[in-house]
N, CA, C and O of each residue as an XYZ file, in Angstrom:
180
protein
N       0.839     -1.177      0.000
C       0.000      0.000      0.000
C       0.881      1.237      0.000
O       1.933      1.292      0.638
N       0.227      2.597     -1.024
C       1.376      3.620     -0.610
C       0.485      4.683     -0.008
O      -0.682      4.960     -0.286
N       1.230      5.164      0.797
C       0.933      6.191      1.972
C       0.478      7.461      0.951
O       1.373      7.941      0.256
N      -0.911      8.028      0.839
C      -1.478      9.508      0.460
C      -2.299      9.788      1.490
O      -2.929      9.258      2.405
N      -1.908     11.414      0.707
C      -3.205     11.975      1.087
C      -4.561     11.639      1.484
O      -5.238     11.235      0.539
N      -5.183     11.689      2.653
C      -6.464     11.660      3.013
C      -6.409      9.572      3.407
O      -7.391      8.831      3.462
N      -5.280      9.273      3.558
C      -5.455      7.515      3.699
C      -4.982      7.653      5.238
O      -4.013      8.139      5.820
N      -6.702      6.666      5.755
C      -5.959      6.316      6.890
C      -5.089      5.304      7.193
O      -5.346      4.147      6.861
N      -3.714      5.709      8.006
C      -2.667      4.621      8.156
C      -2.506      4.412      9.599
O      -3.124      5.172     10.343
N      -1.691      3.400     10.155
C      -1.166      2.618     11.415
C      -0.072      2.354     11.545
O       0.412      1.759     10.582
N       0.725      2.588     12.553
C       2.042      2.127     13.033
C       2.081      1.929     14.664
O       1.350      2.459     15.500
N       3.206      0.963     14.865
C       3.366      0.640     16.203
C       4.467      1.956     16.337
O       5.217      2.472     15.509
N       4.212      2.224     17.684
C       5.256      3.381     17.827
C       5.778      3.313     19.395
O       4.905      3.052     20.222
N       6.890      3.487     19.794
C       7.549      4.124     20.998
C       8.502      5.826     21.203
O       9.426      6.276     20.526
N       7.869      6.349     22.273
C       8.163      7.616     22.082
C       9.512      7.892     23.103
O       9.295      7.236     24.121
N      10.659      8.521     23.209
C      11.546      8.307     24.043
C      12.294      9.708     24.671
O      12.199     10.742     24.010
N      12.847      9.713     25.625
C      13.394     11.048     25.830
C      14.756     11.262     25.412
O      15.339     10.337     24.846
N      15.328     12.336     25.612
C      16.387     12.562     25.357
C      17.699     11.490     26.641
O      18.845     11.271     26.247
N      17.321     11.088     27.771
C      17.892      9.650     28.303
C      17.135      8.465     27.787
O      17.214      7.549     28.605
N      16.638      8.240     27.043
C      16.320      7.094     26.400
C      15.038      6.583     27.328
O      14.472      5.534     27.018
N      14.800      7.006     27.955
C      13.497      6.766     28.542
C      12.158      6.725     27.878
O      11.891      7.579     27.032
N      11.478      5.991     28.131
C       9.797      5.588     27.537
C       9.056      6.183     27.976
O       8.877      6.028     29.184
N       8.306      7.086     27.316
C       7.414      8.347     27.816
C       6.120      7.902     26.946
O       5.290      8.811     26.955
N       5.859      7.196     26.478
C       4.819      6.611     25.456
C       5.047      5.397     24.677
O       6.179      5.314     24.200
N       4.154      4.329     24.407
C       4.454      3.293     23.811
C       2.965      2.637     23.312
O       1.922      2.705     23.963
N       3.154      1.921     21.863
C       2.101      1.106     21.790
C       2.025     -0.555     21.992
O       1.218     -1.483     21.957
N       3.429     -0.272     22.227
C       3.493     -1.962     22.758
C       2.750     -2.705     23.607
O       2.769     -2.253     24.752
N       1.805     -4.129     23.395
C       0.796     -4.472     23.830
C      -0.702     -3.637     23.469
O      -1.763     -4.173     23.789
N      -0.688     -2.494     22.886
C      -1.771     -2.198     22.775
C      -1.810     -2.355     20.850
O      -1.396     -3.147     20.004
N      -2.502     -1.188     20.891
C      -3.261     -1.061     19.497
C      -2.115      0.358     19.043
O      -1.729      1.298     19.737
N      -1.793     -0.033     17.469
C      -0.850      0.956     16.846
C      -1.537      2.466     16.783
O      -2.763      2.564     16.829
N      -0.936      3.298     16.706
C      -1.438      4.840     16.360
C      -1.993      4.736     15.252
O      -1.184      4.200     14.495
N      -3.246      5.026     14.564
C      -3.978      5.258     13.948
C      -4.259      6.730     13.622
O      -4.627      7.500     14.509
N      -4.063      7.177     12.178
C      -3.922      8.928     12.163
C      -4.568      8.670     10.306
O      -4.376      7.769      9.489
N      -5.177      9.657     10.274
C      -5.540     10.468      8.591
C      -4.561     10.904      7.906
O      -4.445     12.073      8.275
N      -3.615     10.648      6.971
C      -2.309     11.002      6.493
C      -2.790     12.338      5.670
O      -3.772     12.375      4.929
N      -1.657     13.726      6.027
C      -1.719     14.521      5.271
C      -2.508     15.576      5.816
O      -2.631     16.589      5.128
N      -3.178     15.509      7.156
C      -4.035     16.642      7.630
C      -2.967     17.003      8.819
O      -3.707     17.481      9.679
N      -2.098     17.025      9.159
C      -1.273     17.546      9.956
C      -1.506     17.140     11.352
O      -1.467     18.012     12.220
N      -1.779     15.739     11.712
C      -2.295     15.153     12.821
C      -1.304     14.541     13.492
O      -1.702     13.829     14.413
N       0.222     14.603     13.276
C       1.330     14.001     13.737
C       2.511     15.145     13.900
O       2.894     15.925     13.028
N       2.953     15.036     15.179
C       3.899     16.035     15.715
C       5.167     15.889     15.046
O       5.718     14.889     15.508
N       6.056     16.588     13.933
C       6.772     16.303     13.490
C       8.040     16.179     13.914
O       8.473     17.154     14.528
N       8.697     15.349     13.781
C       9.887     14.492     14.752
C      11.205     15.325     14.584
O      11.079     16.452     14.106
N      11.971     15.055     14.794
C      13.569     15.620     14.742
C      14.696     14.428     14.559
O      15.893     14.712     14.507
């Protein structure tokens, strides 16, 4: 499948700090689910 505009997509994700610490995770649960292309994801570094 390729990732557009207006498609909803899923990923497993872990979020971490700057010590490598786990501040968020979907492990064991259900992946992030987001509308691609409406600006619904905090953009990373």
């Amino acid at each position: 499948m390729k990732v557009a505009a207006q498609s909803v997509m899923s990923f497993p994700f872990t979020l971490k700090d700057d010590e490598n610490q786990v501040l968020e995770s979907s492990t064991g649960n259900d992946p992030l689910v987001y509308l691609h292309g409406t600006g619904g994801i905090v953009p990373g570094h």
